[in-house]
N, C-alpha and C positions, 0 to 999 in steps of 0.2 A: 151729361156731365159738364160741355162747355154752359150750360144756364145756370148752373149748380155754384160752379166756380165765380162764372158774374154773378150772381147773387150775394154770396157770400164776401165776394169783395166790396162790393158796394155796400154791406151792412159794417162790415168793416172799417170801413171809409167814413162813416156816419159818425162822428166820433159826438155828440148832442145825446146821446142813450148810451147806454150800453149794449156791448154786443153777445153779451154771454149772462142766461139768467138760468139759478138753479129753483126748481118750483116742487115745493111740496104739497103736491096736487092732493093728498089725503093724509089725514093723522092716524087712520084704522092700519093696523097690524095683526096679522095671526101668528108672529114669532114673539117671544120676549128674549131677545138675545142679551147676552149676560152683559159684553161691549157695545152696544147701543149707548147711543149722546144726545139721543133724543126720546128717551123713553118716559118721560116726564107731560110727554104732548100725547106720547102714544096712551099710557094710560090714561090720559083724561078724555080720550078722542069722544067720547060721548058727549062730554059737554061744550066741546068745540063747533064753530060757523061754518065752514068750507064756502069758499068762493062757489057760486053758482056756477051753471054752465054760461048762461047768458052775463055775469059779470066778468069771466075769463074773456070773453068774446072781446068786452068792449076795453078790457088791458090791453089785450091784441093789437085793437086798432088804433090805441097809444103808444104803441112800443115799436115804432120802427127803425129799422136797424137792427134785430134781434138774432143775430147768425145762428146760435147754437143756446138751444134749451136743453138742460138736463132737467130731468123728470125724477122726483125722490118721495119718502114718503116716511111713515109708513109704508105699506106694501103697494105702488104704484097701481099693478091693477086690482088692486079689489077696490078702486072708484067706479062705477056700473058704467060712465061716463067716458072713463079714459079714453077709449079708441077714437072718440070725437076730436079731442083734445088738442093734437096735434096739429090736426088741418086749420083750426082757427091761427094759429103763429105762421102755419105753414102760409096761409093765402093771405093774410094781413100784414105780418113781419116782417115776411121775408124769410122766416126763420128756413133754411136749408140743414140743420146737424141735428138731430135730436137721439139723446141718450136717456137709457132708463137702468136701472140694475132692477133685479128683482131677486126675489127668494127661492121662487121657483113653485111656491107651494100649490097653483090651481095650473096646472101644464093645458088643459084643455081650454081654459078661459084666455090663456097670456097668448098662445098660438092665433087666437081668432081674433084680439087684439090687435098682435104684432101683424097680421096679414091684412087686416085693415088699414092701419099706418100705415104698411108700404106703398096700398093701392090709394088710398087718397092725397099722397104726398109722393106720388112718384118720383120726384125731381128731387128730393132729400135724400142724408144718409141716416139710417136707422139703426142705432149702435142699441143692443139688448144685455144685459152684461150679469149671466148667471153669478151669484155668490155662494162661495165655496170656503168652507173652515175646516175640516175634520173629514173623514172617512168614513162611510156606516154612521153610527151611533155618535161618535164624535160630536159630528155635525148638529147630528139633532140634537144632544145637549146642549153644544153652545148656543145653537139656535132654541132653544127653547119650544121645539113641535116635533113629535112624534113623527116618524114616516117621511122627514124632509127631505133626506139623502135620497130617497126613491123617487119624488118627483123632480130633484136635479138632473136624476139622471133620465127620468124620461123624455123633458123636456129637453134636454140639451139633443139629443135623439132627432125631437119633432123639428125642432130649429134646425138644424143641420137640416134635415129633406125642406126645411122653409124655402132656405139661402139658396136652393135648383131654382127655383120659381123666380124668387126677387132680389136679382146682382145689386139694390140698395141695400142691404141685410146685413150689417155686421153679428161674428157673438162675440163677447169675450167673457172672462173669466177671470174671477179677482176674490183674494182672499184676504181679511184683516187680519194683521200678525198681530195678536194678542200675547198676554199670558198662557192663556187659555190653551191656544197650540205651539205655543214654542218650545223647539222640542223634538217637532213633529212635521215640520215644516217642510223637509226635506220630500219625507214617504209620503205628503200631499203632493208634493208636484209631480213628483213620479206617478203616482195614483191618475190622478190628472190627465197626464202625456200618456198616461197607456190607454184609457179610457174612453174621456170626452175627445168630440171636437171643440174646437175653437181660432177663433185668428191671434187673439193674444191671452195671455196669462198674468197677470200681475197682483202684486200685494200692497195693500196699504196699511199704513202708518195709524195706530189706534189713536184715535186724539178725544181729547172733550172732557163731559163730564159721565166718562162710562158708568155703567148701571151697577157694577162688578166693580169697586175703584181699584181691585189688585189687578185687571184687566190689562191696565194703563202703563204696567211696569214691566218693560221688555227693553233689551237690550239692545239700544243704536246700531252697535257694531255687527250683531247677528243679523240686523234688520238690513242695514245695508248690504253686507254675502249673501244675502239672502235674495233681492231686490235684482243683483247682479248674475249670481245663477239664474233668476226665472229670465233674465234678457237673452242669458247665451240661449237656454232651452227653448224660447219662443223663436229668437233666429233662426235656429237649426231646422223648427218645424215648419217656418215661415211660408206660405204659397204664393200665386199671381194676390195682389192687393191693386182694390183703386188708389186714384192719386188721394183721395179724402182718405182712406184708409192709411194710407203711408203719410200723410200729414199727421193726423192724427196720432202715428205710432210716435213720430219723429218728435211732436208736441209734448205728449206723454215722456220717455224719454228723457227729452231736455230738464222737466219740470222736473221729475225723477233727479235726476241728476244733481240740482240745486238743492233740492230738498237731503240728499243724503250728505252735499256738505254743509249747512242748517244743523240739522240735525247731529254729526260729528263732530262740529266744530259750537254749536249752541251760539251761533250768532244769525244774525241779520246780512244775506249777499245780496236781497234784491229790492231796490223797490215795489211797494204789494199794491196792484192797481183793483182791489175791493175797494166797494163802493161807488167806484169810477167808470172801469170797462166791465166790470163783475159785480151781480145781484143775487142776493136770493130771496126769494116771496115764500113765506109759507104758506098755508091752507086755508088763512084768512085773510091772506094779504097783505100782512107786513112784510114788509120792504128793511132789509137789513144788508151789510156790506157782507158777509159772509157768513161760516157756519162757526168759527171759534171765538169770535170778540167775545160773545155773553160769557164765555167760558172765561176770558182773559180777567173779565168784568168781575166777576165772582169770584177768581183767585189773587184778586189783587193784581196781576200783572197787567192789567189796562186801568187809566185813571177816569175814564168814562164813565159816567152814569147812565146810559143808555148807551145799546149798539142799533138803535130801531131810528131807520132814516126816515121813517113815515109811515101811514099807511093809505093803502090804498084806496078803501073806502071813504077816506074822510077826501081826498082827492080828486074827487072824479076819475079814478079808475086808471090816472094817466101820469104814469112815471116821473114826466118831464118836471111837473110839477113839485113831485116830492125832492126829483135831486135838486133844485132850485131854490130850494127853503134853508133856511139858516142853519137848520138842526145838521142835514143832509153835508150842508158844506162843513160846517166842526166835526163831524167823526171823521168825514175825509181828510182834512187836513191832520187831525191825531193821529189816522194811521201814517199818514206821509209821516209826519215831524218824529213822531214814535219811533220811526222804523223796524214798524210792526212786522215780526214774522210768527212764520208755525209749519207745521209740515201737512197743511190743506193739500193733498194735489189738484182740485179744480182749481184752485187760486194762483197756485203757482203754476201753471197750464195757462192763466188768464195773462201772467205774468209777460211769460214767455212771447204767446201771441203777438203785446200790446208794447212790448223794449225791444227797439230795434238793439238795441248794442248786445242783444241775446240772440241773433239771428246768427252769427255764425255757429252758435251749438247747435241751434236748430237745425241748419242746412247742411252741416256735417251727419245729422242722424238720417236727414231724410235722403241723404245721398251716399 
């Protein structure tokens, strides 16, 4: 734990990179969920590049300072690759936090996965974060796969006897409050907490350019009561947590927080450090400040004509370089001068992190 913590501070400290990249490690999918914002990659994922194994390596040992990688996709593990994945950030980065959500749908494939990250990155934390919309049937409509609701639940099962073996092992559990199930939202949580295990439970906010556009349109206010119940409910059920683990909630939380008044109030509270402290890389490499600018770009509310800071390939594989390029520094400075918001929560998570004058929310949650 104490190498974890120095680790992590020291990537932190690095302030030349960034220290937080979202990576979508594969564009293949076996869901077609109706609120999907990326479904436009997913269908075409046939005629997409994927960064190699050996090209991820050598990003790697460009990117140092990298604390916390989130893993996204498409469906994370159906890359045949993934379990490797990890230990190249882990042994070259630095990276100590690594997150992935998944759908749930291969339980025997994602277990053997997940047991291999824990063992070759022992010294990191391992956050696996089941997605959950509906009940039975529910689910697998809005998910778009037959039989889904049946391997959530059995994985959630396997995971749970994981977490005995590997005290790095977080699960959590999170649902996107759509149209889809609002409504509904309630007899999910409860569904939930009689159920599954998990260490947390939370909802997020449908954003982008959903697959479903009537998706998109739900109500702030419920969203927020909503946000606020699943906090009491997870407290209540709360157990012993590491200190990563209660940072982590504490982070979550704070961002939480920001974003529901954003979001009620439809302004701008914080400065947005995408692009800066916060990346995402998709499947091929491109190098963007976050997941909503194209979206912003597209509806008019961003004056941008690109949200793509680079790519990687044409770079030498090494970060440093693309944030140092002229393109890289104009969107950064748009979003500054903009005073870009949205209700991302890795962004605003990134936020939080990276503004001291937001630490005493923080340290009120984690204490």
């Amino acid at each position: 734990m104490g190498n974890r913590l120095l680790t992590l501070t020291q990537g932190y400290l690095n302030r030349r990179t960034p220290g937080y990249m979202i990576f979508f490690v594969t564009p293949f999918c076996d869901c077609r969920c109706l609120m999907c914002f990326n479904r436009e990659v997913i269908d075409n994922a046939a005629h997409r590049k994927p960064l190699l194994y050996e090209e991820i390596e050598k990003i790697a040992r460009n990117f140092p300072g990298l604390h916390h990688v989130n893993f996204s996709g498409g469906e994370p593990f159906l890359r045949k690759d993934f379990s490797k994945i990890p230990q190249l950030f882990y042994e070259h980065s630095g990276t100590r936090l690594f997150a992935c959500p998944t759908n749930s749908s291969h339980p025997d494939r994602i277990i053997q996965a997940v047991r291999e990250i824990c063992e070759t990155c022992p010294d990191a934390w391992i956050r696996i974060t089941q997605s959950i919309d509906g009940i039975g049937e529910d689910h697998n409509a809005i998910r778009g796969k037959k039989g889904l609701f049946d391997c959530v639940v059995k994985l959630n099962r396997e995971l749970d006897l994981l977490k005995k073996d590997y005290p790095n092992l977080s699960v959590g559990m999170a649902m996107v409050l759509s149209q889809l199930n609002e409504g509904k939202e309630y007899d999910i949580l409860d569904y939930v907490h009689e159920h599954f295990h998990f260490d947390d439970f939370g909802a997020l906010y449908v954003r982008g350019d959903t697959h479903d556009p009537e998706a998109a349109k739900i109500n702030t206010r419920a969203y927020v009561a909503f946000v606020e119940e699943c906090r009491r409910r997870t407290d209540q059920k709360a157990g012993a947590k590491s200190w990563t683990g209660k940072l982590f909630s504490a982070i979550t939380h704070r961002a939480t927080d920001l974003i529901m008044e954003s979001m009620l109030e439809d302004r701008y509270v914080t400065p947005c450090k995408a692009g800066k402290n916060m990346v995402v890389m998709d499947d091929e490499g491109t190098i963007s400040p976050c997941e909503v600018l194209d979206h912003f770009i597209n509806t008019g509310k961003s004056t941008l004509d690109s949200a793509v800071l680079g790519r990687m390939r044409e770079n030498d594989y090494d970060i440093r370089k693309i944030l140092d390029s002229e393109q890289a520094r104009k969107i950064v400075k748009h979003i500054c001068d903009s005073k870009c918001y949205c209700s991302f929560e890795c962004a605003m998570s990134v936020n939080v992190l990276y503004s001291p004058r937001l630490w005493p929310g923080l340290i009120r949650h984690l204490f």
